[in-house]
C-alpha positions in Angstrom: 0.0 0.0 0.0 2.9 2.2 1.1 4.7 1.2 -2.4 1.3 2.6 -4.3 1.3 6.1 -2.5 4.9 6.7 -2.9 4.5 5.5 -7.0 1.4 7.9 -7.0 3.0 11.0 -5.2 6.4 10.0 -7.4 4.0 10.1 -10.5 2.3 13.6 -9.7 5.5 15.1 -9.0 7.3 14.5 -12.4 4.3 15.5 -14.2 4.3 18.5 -12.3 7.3 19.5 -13.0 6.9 18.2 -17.0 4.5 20.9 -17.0 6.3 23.3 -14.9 9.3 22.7 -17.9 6.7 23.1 -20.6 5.0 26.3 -19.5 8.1 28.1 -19.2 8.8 27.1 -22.8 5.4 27.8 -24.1 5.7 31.5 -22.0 9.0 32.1 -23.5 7.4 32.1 -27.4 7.0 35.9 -28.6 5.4 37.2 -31.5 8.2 38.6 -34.7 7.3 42.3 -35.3 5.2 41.5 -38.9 3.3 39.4 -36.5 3.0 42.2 -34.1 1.6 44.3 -36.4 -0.5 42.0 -38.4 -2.1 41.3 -34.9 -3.7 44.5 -35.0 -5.6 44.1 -38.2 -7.7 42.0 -37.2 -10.9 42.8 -40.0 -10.1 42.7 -43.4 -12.1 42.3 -46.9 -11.0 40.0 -49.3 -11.6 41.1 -52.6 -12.1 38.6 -55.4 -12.9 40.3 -59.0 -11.1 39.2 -62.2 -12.0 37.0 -65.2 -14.3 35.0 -63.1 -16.5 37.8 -62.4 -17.4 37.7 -66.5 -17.6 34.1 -67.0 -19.7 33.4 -63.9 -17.2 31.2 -62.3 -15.0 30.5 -58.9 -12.2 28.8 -60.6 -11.9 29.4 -64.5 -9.9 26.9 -66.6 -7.2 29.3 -67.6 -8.7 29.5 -71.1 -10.6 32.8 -71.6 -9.5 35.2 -73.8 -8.3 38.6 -71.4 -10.8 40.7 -73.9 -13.8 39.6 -71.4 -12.2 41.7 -68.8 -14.1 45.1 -69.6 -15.9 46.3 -66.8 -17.6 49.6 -67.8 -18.4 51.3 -64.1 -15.5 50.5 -62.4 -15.1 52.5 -59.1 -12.3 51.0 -56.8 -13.4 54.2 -54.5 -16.8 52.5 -53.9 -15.5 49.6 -53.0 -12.6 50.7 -50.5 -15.1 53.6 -49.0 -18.0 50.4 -48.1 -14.8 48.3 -46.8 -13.9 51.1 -44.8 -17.2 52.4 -43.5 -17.8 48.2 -42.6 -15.3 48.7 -39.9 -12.3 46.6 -41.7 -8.6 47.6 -41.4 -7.0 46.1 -44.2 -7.7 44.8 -47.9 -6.4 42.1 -49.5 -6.9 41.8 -53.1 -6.8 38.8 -55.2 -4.5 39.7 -58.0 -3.9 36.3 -59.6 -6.5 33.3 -59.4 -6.4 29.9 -60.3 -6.9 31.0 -64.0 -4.0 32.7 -63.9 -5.2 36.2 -64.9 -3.1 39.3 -63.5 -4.4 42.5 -62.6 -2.2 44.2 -63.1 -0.2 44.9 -66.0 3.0 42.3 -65.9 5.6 42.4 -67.9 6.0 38.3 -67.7 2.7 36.9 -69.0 -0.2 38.5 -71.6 -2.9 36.9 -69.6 -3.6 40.0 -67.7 -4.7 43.6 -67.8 -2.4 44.9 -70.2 -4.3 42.8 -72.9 -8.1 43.4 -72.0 -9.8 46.3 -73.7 -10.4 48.3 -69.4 -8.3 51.2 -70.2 -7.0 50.4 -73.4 -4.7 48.0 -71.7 -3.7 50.6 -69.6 -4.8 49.5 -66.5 -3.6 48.4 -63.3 -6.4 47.3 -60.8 -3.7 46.5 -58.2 -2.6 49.9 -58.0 -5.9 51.8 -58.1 -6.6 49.2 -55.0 -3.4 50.4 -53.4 -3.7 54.0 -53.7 -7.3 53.8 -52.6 -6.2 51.8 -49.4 -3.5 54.2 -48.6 -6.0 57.4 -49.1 -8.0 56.0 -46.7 -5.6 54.5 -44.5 -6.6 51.1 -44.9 -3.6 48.7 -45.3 -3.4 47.0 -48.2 -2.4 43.1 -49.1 -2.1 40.8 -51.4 -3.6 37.0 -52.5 -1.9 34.9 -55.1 -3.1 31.7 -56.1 -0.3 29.1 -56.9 -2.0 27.0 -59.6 -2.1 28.7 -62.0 -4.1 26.8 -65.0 -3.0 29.1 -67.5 1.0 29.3 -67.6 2.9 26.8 -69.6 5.2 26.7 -67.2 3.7 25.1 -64.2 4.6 21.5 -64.2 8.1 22.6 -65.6 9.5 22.8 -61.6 12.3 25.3 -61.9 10.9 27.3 -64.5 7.6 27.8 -63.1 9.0 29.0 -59.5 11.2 31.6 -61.3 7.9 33.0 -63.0 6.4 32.9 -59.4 9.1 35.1 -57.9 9.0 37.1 -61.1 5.8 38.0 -60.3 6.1 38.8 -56.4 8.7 40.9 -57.4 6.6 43.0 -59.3 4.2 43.4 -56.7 6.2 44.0 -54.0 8.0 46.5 -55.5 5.6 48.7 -57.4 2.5 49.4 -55.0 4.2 50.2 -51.5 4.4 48.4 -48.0 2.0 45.5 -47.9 1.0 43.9 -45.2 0.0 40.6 -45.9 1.0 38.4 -48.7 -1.5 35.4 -48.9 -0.3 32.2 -50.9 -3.1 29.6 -52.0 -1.2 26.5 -52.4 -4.4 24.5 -53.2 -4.0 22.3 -56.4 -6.3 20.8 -58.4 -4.6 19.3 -61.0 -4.2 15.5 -62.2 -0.6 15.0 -61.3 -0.6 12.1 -63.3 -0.8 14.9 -66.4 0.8 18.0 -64.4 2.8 18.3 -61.5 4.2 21.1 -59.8 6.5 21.4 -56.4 6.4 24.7 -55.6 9.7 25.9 -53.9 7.9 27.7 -50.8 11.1 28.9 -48.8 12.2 30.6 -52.2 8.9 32.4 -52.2 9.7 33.1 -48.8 13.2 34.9 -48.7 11.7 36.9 -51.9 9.1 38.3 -49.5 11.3 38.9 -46.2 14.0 40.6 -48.6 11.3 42.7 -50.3 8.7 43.2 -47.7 10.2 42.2 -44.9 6.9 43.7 -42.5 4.6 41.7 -44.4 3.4 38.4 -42.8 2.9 35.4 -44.9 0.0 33.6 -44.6 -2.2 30.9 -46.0 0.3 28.9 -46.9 3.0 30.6 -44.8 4.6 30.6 -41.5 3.3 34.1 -40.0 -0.2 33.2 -40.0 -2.2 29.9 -39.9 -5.5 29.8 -41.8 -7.9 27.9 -39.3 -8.7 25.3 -42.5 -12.3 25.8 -43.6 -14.2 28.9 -45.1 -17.3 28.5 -43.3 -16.0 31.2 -40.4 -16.0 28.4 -37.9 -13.5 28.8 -35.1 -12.6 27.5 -32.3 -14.0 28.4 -28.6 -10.7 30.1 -28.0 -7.7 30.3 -30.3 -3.8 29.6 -29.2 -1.2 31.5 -30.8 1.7 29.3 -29.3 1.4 26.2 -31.1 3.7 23.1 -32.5 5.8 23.6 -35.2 3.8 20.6 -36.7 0.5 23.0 -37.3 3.0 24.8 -40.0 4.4 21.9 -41.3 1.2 20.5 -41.7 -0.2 23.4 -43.2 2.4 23.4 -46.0 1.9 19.8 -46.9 0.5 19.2 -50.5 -2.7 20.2 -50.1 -5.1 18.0 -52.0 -8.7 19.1 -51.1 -9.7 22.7 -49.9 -10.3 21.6 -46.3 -8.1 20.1 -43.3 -9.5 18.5 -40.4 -9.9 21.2 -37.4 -8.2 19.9 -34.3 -10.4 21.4 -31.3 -7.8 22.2 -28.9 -4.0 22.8 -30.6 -2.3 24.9 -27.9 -3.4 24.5 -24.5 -0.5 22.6 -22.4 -1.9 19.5 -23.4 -2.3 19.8 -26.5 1.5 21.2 -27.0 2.6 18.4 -24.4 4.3 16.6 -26.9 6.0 19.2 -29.3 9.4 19.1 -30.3 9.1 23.2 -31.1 6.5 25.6 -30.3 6.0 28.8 -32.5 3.9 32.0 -32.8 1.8 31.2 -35.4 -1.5 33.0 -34.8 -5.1 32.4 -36.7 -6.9 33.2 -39.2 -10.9 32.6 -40.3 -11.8 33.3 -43.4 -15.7 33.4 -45.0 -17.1 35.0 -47.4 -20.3 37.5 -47.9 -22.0 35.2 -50.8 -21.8 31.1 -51.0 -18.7 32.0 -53.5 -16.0 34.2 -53.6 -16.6 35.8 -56.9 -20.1 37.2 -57.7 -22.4 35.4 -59.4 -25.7 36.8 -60.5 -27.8 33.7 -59.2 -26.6 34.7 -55.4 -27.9 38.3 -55.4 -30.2 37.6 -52.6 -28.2 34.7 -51.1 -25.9 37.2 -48.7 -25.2 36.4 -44.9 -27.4 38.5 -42.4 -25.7 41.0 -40.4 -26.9 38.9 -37.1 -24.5 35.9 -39.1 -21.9 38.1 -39.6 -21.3 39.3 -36.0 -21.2 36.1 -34.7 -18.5 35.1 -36.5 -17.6 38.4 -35.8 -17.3 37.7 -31.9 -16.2 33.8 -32.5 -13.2 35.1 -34.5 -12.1 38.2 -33.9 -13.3 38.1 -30.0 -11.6 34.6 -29.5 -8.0 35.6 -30.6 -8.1 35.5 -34.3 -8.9 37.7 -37.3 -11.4 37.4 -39.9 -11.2 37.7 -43.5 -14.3 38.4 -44.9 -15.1 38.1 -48.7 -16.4 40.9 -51.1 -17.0 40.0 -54.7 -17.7 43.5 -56.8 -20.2 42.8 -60.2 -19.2 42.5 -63.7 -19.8 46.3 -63.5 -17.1 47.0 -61.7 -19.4 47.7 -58.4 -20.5 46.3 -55.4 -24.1 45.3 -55.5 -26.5 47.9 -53.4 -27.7 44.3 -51.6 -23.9 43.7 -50.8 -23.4 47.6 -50.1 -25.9 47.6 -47.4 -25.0 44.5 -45.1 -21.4 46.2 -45.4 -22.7 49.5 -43.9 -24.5 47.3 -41.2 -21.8 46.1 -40.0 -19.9 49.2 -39.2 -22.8 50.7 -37.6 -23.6 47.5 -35.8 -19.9 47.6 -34.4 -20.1 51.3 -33.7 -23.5 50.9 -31.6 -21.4 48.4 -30.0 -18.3 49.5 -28.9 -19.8 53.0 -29.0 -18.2 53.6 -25.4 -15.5 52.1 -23.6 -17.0 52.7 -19.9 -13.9 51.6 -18.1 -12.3 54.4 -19.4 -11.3 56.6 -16.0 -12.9 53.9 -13.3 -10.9 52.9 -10.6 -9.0 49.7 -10.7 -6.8 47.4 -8.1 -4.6 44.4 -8.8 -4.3 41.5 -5.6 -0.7 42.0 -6.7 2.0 43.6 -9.4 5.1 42.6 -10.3 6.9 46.7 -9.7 5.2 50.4 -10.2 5.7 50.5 -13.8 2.7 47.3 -14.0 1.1 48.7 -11.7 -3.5 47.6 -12.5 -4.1 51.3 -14.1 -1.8 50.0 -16.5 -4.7 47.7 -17.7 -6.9 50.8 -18.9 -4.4 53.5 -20.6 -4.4 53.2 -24.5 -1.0 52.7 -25.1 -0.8 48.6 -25.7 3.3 49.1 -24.7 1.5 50.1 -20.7 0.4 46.1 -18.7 -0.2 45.2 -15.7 2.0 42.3 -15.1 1.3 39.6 -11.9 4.9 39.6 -11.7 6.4 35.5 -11.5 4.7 32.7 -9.6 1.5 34.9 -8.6 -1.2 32.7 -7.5 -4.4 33.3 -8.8 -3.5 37.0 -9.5 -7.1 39.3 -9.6 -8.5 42.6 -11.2 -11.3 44.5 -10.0 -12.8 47.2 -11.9 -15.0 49.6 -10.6 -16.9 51.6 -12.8 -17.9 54.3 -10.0 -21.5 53.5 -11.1 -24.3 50.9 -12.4 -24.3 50.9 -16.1 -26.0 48.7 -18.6 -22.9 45.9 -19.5 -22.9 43.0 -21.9 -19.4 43.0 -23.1 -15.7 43.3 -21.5 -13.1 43.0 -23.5 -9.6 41.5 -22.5 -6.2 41.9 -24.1 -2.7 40.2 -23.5 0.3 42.0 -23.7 1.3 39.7 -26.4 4.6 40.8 -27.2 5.8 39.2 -23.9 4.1 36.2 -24.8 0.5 34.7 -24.6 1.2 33.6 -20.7 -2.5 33.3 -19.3 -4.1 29.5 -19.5 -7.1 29.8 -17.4 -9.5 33.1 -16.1 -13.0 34.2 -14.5 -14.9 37.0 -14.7 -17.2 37.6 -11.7 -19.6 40.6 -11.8 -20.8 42.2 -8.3 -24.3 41.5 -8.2 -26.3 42.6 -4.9 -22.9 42.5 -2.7 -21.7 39.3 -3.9 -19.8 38.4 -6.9 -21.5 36.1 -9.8 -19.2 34.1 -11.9 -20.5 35.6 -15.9 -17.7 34.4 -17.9 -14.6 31.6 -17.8 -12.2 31.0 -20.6 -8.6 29.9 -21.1 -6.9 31.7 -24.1 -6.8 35.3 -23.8 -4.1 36.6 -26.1 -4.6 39.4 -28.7 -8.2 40.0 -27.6 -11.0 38.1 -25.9 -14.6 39.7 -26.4 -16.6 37.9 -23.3 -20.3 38.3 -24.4 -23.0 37.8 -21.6 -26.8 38.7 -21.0 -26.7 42.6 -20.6 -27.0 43.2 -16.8 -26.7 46.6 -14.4 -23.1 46.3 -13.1 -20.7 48.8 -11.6 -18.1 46.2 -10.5 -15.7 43.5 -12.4 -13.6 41.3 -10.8 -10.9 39.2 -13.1 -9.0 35.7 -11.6 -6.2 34.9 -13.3 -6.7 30.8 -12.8 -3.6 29.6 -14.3 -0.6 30.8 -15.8 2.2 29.9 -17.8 4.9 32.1 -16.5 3.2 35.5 -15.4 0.2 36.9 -16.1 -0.4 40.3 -18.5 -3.3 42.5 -19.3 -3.2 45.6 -21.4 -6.4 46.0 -22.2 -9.6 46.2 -19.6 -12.5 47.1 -21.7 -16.4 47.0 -20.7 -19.6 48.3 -23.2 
């Protein structure tokens, strides 16, 4: 019986101290700048317009002749005003499809712009989406598909990855700092008749030498696309993860969905990792059934009340959202498209109308010096945390709003670039003199929006349950 016990104790205290080894390398995992900066973008349109606007299709065969590309209203204005009155903070246009049609006007293939009668030729849809973004101070990124069903040269290994890198030079060099570059590597070819290895970590060093603040993602190892376009994510997203979630993700893609693990960075989950990296999430959907419009779908758009949820279940659980706009044949977007857009900006203005913690009064059970002091928690400089300071046990916030107000929504952020340290928290609301737990969660990181049943609350307290190293807010937000 003795011999049991002591096995049992012996057992508890070398997994005990596994995890103790583990935390303290999952706390030690930091975000790269791109990443940093990428973090705060975290609603963006994804424009899809090209060939396959005029042919009615979401893939095109590579086939149609570039004189189809005419569209007589164009107004890139429109489209980057809606975008920007929807609330978004970035664009990221899709300048090269599976039909290998370029927008703009490159000097390495006729399939584009340059020979479609828009301008005489004289076109160059990537920059008028550029320049738009910049004038109203949207950043601006770039899509481009890998397949390409067009180019003779894919299939031809070498050959065709010089033509790639041909092209990213051109667009990273000609239309300014981008932010994003986002590589499809989805293939739907018969290898048996075509087949193409596409040399990635060439691709890569291109991008880091040419836009070295732009995160690669997709297919990339800045940013991990959550594998379906449905806008379905998880409860609460990691951003310290196993190296395997990027090697996985560029692994010959073969259908254009993975399965979705439910739980990829809590301890357990990470328990077995040889590396852990930042590698933070994406979720991706778009406004219509397809990416590109298509006449038949006119009707068929999500309703606002759809598109906040996903809102909240993305962007409020630690992840951004990409959120597909598909302008007409015209050159517009649709008034039925035009008007959930503007919904959504006024739907996210009437809700984060006012942050009421702004100037309430708030405490910390502890701090790790004067600089992290709690009233770090509510200033709006994200480089000002409070910090729990090392070994803190169940570290808490309270936030008094110095009066009852109408709450249904606080908002929590992480001081991410020392890490995403917090594993476990509860928010308790005062209600009648004693406190009610309304909220528990595990990942916090970039932001967690916790949603609840809107109630008359003046206090907030926040309990830190678990922790990887320390504990970190920087952001203390109630509406």
């Amino acid at each position: 019986m003795c011999d049991t016990l002591f096995l049992c104790f012996w057992v508890v205290i070398c997994l005990n101290k596994k995890y103790a080894e583990l935390a303290k390398r999952a706390s030690a995992v930091v975000p790269s700048r791109r990443q940093l900066l990428w973090q705060d973008i975290d609603f963006c349109a994804f424009i899809n317009f090209g060939l396959n606007t005029f042919i009615d299709s979401e893939d095109g065969a590579g086939n149609v002749s570039p004189d189809l590309f005419d569209p007589p209203k164009l107004n890139v204005h429109q489209w980057i005003k809606a975008i920007k009155l929807a609330g978004m903070k970035g664009v990221i246009l899709d300048v090269k499809h599976y039909d290998g049609f370029c927008l703009w006007p490159s000097a390495y293939t006729d399939h584009s712009v340059k020979n479609s009668p828009w301008l005489e030729g004289k076109g160059d849809l990537v920059k008028e989406v550029a320049d738009q973004c910049r004038e109203m101070d949207l950043k601006f990124g770039i899509y481009l598909a890998l397949w390409d069903r067009h180019d003779l040269s894919y299939g031809k290994g070498s050959e065709y990855d010089t033509f790639v890198k041909d092209l990213l030079r051109e667009l990273l060099t000609n239309y300014g700092d981008i932010f994003c570059v986002r590589l499809d590597d989805f293939c739907g070819e018969d290898e048996s008749i075509r087949s193409q290895s596409y040399d990635l970590q060439g691709y890569y060093d291109l991008i880091r030498e040419l836009q070295p603040d732009a995160v690669i993602s997709d297919c990339g190892p800045d940013v991990r696309w959550n594998g379906n376009y449905t806008g379905f994510c998880r409860k609460e997203e990691w951003s310290v993860v196993s190296s395997e979630q990027y090697m996985n993700r560029i692994s010959p893609l073969k259908n254009k969905s993975r399965v979705m693990e439910l739980d990829i960075g809590s301890l357990k989950a990470i328990s077995k990792a040889d590396e852990l990296i930042w590698y933070p999430a994406e979720t991706c959907i778009p406004l219509r059934k397809g990416w590109f419009y298509h006449e038949k779908e006119k009707h068929d758009i999500m309703p606002l009340s759809k598109i906040m949820e996903i809102y909240y279940r993305s962007v409020g659980a630690n992840s951004s959202l990409l959120l597909g706009v598909a302008p007409t044949p015209e050159g517009v977007i649709s008034e039925n498209d035009l008007d959930v857009l503007l919904s959504v900006g006024a739907q996210l203005k009437i809700d984060f109308n006012e942050n009421l913690a702004e100037d309430s009064i708030i405490t910390a059970s502890c701090s790790s010096d004067a600089k992290h002091g709690a009233e770090m928690a509510l200033t709006d400089d994200p480089d000002e945390y409070w910090c729990s300071g090392d070994n803190a046990r169940k570290p808490e916030l309270i936030l008094d709003l110095g009066d009852d107000y109408d709450i249904n929504k606080i908002v929590l952020k992480e001081h991410i670039k020392t890490g995403q340290q917090i594993e476990a928290f509860t928010l308790y609301a005062e209600i009648n003199g004693r406190w009610k737990k309304f909220h528990s969660g595990t990942a916090i990181g970039h932001k967690c929006i916790c949603r609840f049943k809107e109630t008359r609350i003046q206090r907030f307290k926040l309990v830190i349950e678990d922790m990887r190293g320390f504990a970190t807010i920087s952001a203390f937000e109630a509406y």
